[in-house]
C-alpha positions in Angstrom: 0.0 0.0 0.0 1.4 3.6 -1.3 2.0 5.8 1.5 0.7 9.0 1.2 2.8 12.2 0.6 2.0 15.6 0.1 3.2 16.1 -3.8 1.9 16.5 -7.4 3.7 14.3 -10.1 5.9 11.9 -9.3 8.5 12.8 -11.8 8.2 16.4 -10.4 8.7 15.3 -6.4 12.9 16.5 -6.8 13.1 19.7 -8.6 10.0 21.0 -6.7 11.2 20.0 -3.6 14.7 22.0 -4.7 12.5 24.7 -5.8 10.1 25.4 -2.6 12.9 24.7 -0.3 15.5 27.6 -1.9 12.7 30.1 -2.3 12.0 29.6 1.1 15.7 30.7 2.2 16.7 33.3 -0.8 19.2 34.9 1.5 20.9 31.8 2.2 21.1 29.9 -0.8 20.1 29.6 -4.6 18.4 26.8 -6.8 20.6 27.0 -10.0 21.1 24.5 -13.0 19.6 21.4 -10.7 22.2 22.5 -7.7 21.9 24.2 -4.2 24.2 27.1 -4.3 25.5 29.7 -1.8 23.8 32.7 -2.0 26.8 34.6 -0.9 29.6 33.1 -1.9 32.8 32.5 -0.7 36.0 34.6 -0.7 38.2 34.3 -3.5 41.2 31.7 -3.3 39.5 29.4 -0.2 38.7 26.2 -0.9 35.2 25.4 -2.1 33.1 22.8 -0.6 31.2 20.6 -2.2 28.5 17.4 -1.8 26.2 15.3 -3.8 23.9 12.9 -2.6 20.5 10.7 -2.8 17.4 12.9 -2.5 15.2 11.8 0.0 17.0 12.2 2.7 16.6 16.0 3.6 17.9 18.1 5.3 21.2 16.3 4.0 22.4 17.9 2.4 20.3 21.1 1.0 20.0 22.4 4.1 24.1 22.4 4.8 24.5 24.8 2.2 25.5 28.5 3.1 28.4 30.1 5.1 30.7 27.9 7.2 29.3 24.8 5.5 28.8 23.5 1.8 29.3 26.0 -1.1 27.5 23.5 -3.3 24.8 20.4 -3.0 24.5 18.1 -5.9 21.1 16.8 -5.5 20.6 13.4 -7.5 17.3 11.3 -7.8 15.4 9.7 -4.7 18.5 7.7 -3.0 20.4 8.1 -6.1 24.2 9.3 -6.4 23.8 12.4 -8.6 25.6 11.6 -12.2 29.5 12.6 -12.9 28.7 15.2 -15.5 26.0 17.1 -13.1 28.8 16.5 -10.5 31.3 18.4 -12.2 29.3 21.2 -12.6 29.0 21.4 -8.9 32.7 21.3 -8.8 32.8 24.3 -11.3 30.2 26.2 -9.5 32.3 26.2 -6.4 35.5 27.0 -7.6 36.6 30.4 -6.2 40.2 29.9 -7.2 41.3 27.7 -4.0 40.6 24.5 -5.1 37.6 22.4 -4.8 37.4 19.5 -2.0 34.2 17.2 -2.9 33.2 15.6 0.1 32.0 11.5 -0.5 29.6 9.0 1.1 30.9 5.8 1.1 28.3 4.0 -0.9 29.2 2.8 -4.0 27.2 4.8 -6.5 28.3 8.2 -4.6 32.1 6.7 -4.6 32.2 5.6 -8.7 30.6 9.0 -9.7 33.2 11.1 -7.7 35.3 9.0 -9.3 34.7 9.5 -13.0 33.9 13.7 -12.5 37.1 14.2 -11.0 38.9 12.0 -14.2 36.4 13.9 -16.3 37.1 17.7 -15.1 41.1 16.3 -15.1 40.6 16.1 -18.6 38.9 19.7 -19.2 42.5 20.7 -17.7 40.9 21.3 -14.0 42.8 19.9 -11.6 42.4 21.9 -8.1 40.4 19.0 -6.9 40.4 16.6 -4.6 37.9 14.1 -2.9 37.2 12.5 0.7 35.5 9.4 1.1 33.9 9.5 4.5 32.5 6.8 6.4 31.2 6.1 10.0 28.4 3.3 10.6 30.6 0.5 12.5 27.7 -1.9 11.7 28.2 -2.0 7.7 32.1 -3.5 8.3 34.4 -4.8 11.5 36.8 -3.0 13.6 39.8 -2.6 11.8 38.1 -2.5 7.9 36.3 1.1 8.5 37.7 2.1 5.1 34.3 -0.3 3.6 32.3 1.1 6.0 29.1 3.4 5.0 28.7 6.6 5.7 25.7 8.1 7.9 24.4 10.5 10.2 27.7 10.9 11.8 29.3 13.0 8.5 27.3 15.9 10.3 30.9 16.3 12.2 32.9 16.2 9.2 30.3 18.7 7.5 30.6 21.5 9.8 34.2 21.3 11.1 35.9 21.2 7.9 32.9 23.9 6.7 34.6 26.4 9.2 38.2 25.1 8.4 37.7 26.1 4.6 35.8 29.3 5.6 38.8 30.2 7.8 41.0 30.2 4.7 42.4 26.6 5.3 44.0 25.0 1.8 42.9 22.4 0.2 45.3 19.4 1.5 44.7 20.6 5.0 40.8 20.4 4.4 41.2 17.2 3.0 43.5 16.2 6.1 40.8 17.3 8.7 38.3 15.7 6.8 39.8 12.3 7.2 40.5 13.6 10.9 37.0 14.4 11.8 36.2 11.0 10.3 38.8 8.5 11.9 37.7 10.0 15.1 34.1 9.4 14.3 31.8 6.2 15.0 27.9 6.4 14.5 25.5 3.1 14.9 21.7 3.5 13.7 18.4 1.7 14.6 15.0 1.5 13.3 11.5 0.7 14.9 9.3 1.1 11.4 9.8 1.1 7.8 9.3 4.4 5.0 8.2 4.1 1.3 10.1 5.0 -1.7 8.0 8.5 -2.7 8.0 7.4 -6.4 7.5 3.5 -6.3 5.7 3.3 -3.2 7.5 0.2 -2.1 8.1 -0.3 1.7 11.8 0.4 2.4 12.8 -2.1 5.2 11.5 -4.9 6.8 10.3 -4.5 10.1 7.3 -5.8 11.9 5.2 -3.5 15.1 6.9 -4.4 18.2 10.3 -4.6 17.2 13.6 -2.2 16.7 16.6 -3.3 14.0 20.3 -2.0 14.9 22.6 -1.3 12.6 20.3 0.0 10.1 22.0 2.0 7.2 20.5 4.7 5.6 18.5 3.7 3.2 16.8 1.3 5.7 18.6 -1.7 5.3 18.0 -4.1 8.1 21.3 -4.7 9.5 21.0 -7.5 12.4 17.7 -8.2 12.5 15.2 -7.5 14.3 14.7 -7.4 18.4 11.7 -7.3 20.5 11.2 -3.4 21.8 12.1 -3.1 25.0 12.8 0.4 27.0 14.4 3.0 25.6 16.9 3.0 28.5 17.8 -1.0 27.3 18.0 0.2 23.8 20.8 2.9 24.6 22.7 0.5 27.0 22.6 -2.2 24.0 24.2 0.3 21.2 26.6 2.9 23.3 29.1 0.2 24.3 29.2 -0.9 20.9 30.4 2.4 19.9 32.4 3.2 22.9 34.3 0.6 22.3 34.9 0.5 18.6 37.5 3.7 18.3 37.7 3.1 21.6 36.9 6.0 23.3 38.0 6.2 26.9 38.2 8.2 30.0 39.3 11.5 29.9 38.1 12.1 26.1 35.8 14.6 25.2 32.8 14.1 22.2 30.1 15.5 20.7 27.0 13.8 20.5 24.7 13.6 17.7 20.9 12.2 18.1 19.6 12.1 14.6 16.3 11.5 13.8 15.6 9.0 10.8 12.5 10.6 10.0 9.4 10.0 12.5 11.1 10.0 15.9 9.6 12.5 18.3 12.0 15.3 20.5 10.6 13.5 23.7 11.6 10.3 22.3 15.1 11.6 21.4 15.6 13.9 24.8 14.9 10.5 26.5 17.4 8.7 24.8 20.0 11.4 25.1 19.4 11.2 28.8 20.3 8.1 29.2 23.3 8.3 26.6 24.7 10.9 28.6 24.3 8.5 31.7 26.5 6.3 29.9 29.1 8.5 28.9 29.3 10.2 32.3 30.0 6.2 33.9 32.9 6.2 31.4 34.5 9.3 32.2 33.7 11.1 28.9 33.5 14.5 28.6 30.2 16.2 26.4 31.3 19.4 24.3 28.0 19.7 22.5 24.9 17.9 21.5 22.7 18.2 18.6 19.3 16.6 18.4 16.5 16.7 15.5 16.2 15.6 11.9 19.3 16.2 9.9 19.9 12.7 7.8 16.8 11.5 7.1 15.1 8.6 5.5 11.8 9.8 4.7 9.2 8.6 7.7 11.3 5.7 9.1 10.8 5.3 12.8 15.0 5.5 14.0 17.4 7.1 15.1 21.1 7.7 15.1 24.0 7.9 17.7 27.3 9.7 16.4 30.0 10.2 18.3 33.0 12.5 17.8 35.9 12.8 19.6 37.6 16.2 19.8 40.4 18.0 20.3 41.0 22.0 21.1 41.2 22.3 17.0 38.3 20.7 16.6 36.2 22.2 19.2 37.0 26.0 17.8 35.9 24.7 14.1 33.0 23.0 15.6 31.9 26.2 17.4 32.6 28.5 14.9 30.2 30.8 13.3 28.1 28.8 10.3 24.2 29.3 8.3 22.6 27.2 6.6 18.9 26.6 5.8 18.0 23.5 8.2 21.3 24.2 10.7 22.4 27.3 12.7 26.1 27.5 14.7 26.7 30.8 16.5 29.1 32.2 18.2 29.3 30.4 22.4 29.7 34.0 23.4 26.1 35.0 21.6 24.9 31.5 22.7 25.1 32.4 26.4 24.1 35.6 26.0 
């Protein structure tokens, strides 16, 4: 049975979505040529920034767009990797004479078309650019293979630190460097209690029946280990933080930040709940909390989830994390304005 969604023609769903959602923000960012564009943009000779990406999965990565974060989404189809050519244009689009660093998924599709628009613009003579694959979910490989891992909710980290690193006039190789930083000190794990639809083909994404939770979901709702009996959100918590805790490992006398992402449907009660007892956890271990941010910002339509990230940070880190950034779905300002 088709879910229903708010929308008029199914082949219309991306580029009105693109549409609505950049006149809604015209002082943060553009709709141009099928991409998400600054609406200010960036300094001569710093390093552009650029994404592409599934839609569907909203506010990733349209509403990362803007100062001290993306220069330039490449929207592709509903969960599909945006093409090499309409990648490249991105690329162009955000070249302000410092180079271009294209920030990667690690899914296949996302990975192979990086690939070929960085060989292609190489042959138009371009050659300022360089890619990051990025990667997170400990569930999708073991400890010690996180290169084949996928990436999920956790990239927020490597979104907005390296943002402010390229907006603070950073080169290229050194945003590439704190890229893979942000990521090797980054481990997220996901779970689901209900299944989405695809918006076009109105087949149920997932495969999860009332009653029971799935961790290790990835992002397009696979099922990862199964599925579990619910039980209390404090057991759910206890049953995926020492997972992650463990995996880097992190250990006493660190200090993170803490993302709860909601998947889609998840509710802020349900999330404050489960950040309660996740800082429970982390406060046994002798982990230090910079920040936390909780809401909707990788979604996967209406699945029921949610997503722990953690990053571990250092005094670099923590300035870049903090720093000044606007885009349409996300908002960093200054501590000093914060606690005033």
């Amino acid at each position: 049975m088709r879910a229903t969604k708010m929308i008029n023609g199914l082949a219309d769903i991306v580029p009105e979505m693109l549409e609505g959602f950049a006149a809604a923000y015209p002082d943060i960012i553009r709709y141009e040529d099928g991409l998400i564009v600054r609406a200010t943009p960036k300094d001569p000779a710093k390093v552009g920034l650029v994404i592409g990406n599934g839609s569907g999965h909203e506010p990733a990565m349209i509403g990362w767009v803007g100062p001290g974060l993306f220069d330039v989404n490449v929207p592709g189809p509903i969960f599909t990797a945006p093409g090499p050519s309409k990648l490249a244009n991105g690329v162009k689009a955000a070249n302000a004479g410092g180079g271009v660093l294209v920030c990667v998924s690690n899914h296949s599709g996302d990975v192979l078309n990086a690939e070929m628009a960085l060989e292609d613009l190489k042959d138009e003579g371009i050659t300022d650019v360089e890619s990051v694959i990025l990667y997170d979910d400990i569930d999708s490989a073991p400890q010690g293979d996180e290169p084949n891992r996928r990436g999920s909710a956790g990239l927020f980290f490597a979104w907005k630190i390296v943002g402010a690193y390229a907006e603070a006039g950073a080169t290229l190789s050194e945003c590439r460097q704190m890229a893979e930083k942000v990521r090797d000190n980054t481990r997220t794990l996901s779970a689901t209690l209900g299944n989405c639809s695809h918006p076009v083909s109105g087949e149920t994404i997932g495969d999860i029946s009332d009653g029971q939770i799935a961790i290790g979901v990835g992002v397009h709702g696979e099922t990862g280990d199964g599925a579990l009996e619910v039980t209390t959100a404090d057991n759910t918590v206890d049953m995926m933080m020492p997972r992650l805790i463990e995996d880097l490992p992190y250990a006493a006398g660190d200090e993170v930040c803490v993302l709860v992402n909601n998947s889609g449907s998840m509710t802020l009660m349900e999330l404050s709940i489960l950040y309660r007892r996740i800082a429970q956890v982390l406060a046994a271990a002798d982990i230090a909390v910079h920040r936390v941010w909780m809401g909707p910002y990788a979604t996967t339509q209406e699945s029921a989830g949610f997503a722990i990230s953690l990053c571990r940070m250092d005094a670099e880190m923590k300035a870049l994390y903090d720093a000044p950034a606007l885009g349409a779905s996300v908002q960093f300002m200054a501590p000093e304005r914060e606690a005033g």
